[in-house]
N, C-alpha and C positions, 0 to 999 in steps of 0.2 A: 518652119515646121519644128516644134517640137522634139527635141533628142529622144525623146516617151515613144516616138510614135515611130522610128526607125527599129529596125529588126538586130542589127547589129550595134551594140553599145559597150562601153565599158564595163559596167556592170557584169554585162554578158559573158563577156571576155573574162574578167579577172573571175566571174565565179566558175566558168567552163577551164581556166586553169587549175583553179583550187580543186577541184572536184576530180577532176581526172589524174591530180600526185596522188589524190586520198587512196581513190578507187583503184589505181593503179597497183599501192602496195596492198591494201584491203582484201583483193581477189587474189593474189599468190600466197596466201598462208596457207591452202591447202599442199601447198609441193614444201614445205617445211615437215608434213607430216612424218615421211618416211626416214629422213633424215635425222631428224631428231629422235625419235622413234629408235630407231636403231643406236643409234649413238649408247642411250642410256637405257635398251633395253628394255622401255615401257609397250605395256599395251597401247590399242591404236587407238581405246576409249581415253589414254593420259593426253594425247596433246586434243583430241577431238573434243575432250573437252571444254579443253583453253580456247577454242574456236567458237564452242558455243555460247561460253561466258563470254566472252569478246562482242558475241551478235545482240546477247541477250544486254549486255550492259549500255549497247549503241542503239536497241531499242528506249529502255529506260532515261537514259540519258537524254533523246532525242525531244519529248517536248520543255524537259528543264533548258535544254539548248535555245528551242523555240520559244518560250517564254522570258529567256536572258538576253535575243535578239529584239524581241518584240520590246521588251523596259528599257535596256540601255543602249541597244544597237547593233548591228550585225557583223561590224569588224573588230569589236569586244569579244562578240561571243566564238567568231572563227578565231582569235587571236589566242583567247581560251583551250580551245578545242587543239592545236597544233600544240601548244607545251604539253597538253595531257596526251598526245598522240607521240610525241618526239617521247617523252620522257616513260613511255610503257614500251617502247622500242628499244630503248638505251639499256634498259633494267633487263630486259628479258633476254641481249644477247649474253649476259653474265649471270642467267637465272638455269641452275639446274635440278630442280624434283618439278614432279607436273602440279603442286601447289606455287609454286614460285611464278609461273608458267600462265594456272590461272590466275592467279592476285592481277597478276601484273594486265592480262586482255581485261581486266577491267578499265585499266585506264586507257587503252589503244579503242576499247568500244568506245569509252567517251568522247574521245580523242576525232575517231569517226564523224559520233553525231554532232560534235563542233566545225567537221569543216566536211558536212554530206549534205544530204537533198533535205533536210529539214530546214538549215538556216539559208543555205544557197536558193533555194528552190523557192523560197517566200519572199527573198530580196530581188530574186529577179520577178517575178511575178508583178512586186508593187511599181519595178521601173518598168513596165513594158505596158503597152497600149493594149485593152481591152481587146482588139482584132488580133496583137501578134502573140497574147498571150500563152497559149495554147501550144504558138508554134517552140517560145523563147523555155516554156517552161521541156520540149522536148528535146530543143539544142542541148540543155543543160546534161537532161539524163541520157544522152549520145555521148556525153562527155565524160560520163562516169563508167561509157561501156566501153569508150578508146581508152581509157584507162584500163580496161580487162583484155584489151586487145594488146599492150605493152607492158604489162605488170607482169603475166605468168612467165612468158619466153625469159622477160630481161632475168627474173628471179632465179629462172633455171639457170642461164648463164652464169649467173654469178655463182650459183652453187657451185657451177662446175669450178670455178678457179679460185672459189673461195670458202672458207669454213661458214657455214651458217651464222655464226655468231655473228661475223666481219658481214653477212649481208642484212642483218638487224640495223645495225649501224651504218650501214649505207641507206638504206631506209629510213632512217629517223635524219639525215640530213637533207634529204629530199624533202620528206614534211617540213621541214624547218625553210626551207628553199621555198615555201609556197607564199610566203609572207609576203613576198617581190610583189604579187599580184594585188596585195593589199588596199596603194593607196586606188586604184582600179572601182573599188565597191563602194559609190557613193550612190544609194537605192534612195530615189525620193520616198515619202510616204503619200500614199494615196488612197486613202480609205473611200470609200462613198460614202455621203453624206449622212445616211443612218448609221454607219458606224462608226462615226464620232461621238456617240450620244451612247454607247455599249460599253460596258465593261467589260474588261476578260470573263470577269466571275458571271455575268449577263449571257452573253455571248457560249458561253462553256456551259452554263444551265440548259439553256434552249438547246442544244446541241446534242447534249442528255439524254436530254426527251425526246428528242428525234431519231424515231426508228431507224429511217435511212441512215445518220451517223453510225450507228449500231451493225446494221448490214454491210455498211464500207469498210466497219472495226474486223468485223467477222473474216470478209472475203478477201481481207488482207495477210490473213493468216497464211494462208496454202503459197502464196506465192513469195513470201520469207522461208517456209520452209522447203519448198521446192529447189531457191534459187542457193540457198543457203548450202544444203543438201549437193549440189550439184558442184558447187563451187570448192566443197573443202575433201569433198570425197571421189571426185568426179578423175581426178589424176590417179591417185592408187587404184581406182578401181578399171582403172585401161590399163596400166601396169598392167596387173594381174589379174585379169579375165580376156581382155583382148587377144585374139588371132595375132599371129606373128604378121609383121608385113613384110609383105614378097618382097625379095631381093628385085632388083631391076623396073620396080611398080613408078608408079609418078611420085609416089610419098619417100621411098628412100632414095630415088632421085636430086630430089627436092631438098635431100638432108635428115629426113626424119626416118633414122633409119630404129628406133628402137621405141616401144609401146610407152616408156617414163617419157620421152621426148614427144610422143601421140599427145600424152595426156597435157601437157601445158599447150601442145599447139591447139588440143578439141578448145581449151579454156578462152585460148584469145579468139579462135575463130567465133565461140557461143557471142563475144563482144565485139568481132566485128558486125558480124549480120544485125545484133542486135543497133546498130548505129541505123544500119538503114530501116529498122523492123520501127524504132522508138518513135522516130521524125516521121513517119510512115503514119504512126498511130497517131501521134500529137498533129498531123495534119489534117486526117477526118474528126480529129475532136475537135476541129476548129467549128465543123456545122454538123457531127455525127451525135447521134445520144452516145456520152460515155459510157451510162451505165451499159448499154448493149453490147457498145466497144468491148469492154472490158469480160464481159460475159463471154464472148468471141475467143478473145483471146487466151480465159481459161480451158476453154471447152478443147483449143489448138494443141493445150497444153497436152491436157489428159490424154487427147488420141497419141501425140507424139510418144509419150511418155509408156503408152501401153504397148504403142507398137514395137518401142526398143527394147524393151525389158522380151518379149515375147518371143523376136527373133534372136539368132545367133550376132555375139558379141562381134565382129570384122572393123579391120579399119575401115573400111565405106562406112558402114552403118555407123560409127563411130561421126563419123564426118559427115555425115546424112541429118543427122539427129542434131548433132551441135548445129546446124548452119539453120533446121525448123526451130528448133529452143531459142536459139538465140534471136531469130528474127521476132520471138513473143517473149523478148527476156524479160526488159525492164521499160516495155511499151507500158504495162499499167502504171509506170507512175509518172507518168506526165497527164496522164487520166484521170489516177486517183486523187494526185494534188488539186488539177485542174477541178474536179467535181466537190472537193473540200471549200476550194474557192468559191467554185461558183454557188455551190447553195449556203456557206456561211459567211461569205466575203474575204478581204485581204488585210484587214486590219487585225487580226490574229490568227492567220493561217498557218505561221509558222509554229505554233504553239497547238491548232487542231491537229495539224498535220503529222506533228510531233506524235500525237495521242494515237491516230489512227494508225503508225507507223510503228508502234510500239510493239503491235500486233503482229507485224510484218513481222518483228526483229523476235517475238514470240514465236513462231512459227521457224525461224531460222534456228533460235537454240535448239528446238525440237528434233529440228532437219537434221544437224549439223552432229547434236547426242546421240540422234539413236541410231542415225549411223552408224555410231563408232562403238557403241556400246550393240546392236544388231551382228554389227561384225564379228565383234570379238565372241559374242553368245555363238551365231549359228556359223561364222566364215564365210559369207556373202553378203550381199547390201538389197536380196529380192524383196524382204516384207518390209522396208524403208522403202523402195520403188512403188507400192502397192499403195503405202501409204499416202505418198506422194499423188496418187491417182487416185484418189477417193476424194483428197482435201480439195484437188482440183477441182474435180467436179461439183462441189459442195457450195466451192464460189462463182463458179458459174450460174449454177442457181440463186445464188441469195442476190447473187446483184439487179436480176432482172426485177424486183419491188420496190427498189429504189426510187424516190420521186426528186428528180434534175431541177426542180423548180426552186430558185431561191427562196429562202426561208423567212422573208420580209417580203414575198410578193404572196404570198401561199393565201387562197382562201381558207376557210374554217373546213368547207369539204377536199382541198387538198393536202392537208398539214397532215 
């Protein structure tokens, strides 16, 4: 048999390690906020910013990434991607005005889409069998959400025994630690036979022109800015609006006795469910229409999301919410990438996927801005929540026109 055609591979391996140091420090930069913040006295729009640039710069970055995978290889372009990720890490714990701050998330976004689901997510895709594809491309993004599951707690800890700076730099040793996994990524190439004969610049044309690209571009937005939004604001804003938690309850039991300690555990619990919610999703996309799937799972989004804002802030509800969010965290993208493949194939998906992700990471500086810039205007985060529930709904709709049919099998009446 085939090493292509088992579910478990190296490949898999080493890029589910790469993926989850990334994600892991990726999703604690929102528990930096208050502390830094405080330190030098800035608004909550100065480091919300550098968060946003950071997302915005790891969209951008992401099909240059996909397209540096696709020409020279994809352990050039993680190899890439870790020095620009260690080395906006190193810089920043010595960086004090929130210019310094943003310069420097430029290079930790790049840093990202060097070793995230743009370059990992392509590589695993071409070594896996057309049957487990679906499933290997959902291991991957499981991978990046147990990375959210160990990234916020470990981060808080270490704030607690160590100055911020000193956990930057524990940070960028761990990116550098990921290299281990390295020689691990040897992704055959396996294009199907017509897309040997396509160029990038071929392939990117037709892609253009194709509405559904355009729909997938769109309704990728809401869920960058949703996750984005939730992920760098979702801790201060339990800090200080959450209900105190009862003395003697199962949470301060448990240890969690104080709403700054809620807000990193809501963060890793959104990333544990989301492990079962992902593998969950990437299993019915193995015979489900994604486009539908993924309609599903905005629509999940929107009710969740209206329902919390609407009711009183409590630790339940708190814990109620992260465990629905989470289980529809980061299910569309083993969807999304999955449907990029399947209708334009794998011989530059890293590089579509790149483009369609861009969006994502568009939606996330939006999320992630107006957040902090919403904050500081009115002292709440309710007309960011609203927001967030509109864009939801927006992709839920657009996905349903979608046509799932590859794009070389298409009649004239279904193109």
């Amino acid at each position: 048999m085939d090493r292509t055609d088992r579910l478990m591979t190296p490949v898999l391996i080493g890029g589910c390690a790469i993926i989850l140091i990334s994600f892991a420090i990726r999703s604690s930069f929102g528990l930096f906020q208050i502390p830094i913040a405080d330190e030098f006295g800035w608004l909550r729009a100065e480091f919300s910013m550098a968060i946003a640039i950071q997302n915005l710069a790891w969209g951008i970055g992401q099909p240059f990434f996909g397209a540096i995978a696709d020409k020279v290889g994809d352990r050039k372009a993680i190899m890439l991607g870790v020095a620009l990720y260690v080395t906006g890490l190193v810089f920043s714990a010595y960086a004090i005005t929130p210019g310094q701050h943003q310069f420097l998330e430029v290079l930790v976004g790049f840093g990202i889409a060097g070793t995230g689901f743009g370059v990992i997510l392509a590589m695993v895709a071409r070594a896996a069998s057309d049957e487990n594809r679906s499933l290997t491309l959902g291991i991957v993004t499981a991978a990046g959400s147990a990375g959210q599951v160990f990234g916020p707690p470990l981060a808080e800890a270490l704030l607690g025994a160590f100055p911020w700076q000193t956990v930057f730099l524990i940070f960028a040793g761990l990116i550098f630690a990921s290299l281990l996994f390295l020689p691990l990524l040897k992704a055959p190439e396996r294009p199907d036979a017509p897309e040997l004969e396509e160029s990038l610049g071929q392939i990117l044309g037709k892609a253009f022109r194709d509405p559904s690209f355009t729909l997938i571009f769109i309704g990728f937005f809401s869920c960058g800015y949703q996750l984005a939004f939730i992920t760098a604001h979702f801790p201060a804003f339990i800090t200080e609006y959450c209900g105190p938690i009862a003395p003697g309850g199962v949470l301060h039991t448990m240890g969690v006795t104080t709403t700054s300690a809620l807000g990193a555990i809501a963060i890793a619990l959104i990333g544990l469910a989301n492990i079962g919610g992902t593998l969950y999703a990437a299993y019915l996309g193995k015979t489900r229409s994604k486009k539908n799937l993924l309609a599903l799972i905005y629509t999940g989004r929107t009710i969740a999301a209206s329902a919390f804002i609407l009711l009183p802030i409590t630790p339940t509800s708190v814990i109620v919410f992260s465990v629905i969010m989470g289980s529809l965290w980061l299910a569309t993208v083993p969807l999304t990438s999955g449907l990029v493949g399947q209708i334009y194939g794998l011989r530059h998906m890293g590089t579509l996927y790149g483009i369609v992700f861009f969006s994502h990471q568009l939606g996330s500086f939006v999320g992630v801005w107006l957040g902090g810039f919403m904050y500081d205007l009115y002292g709440n985060y309710t007309v960011v929540w609203w927001v967030g529930v509109g864009v939801g709904a927006l992709s839920a709709v657009v996905h349903l026109p979608i046509k799932e049919i590859p794009l070389g099998q298409r009649t004239p009446q279904a193109a």
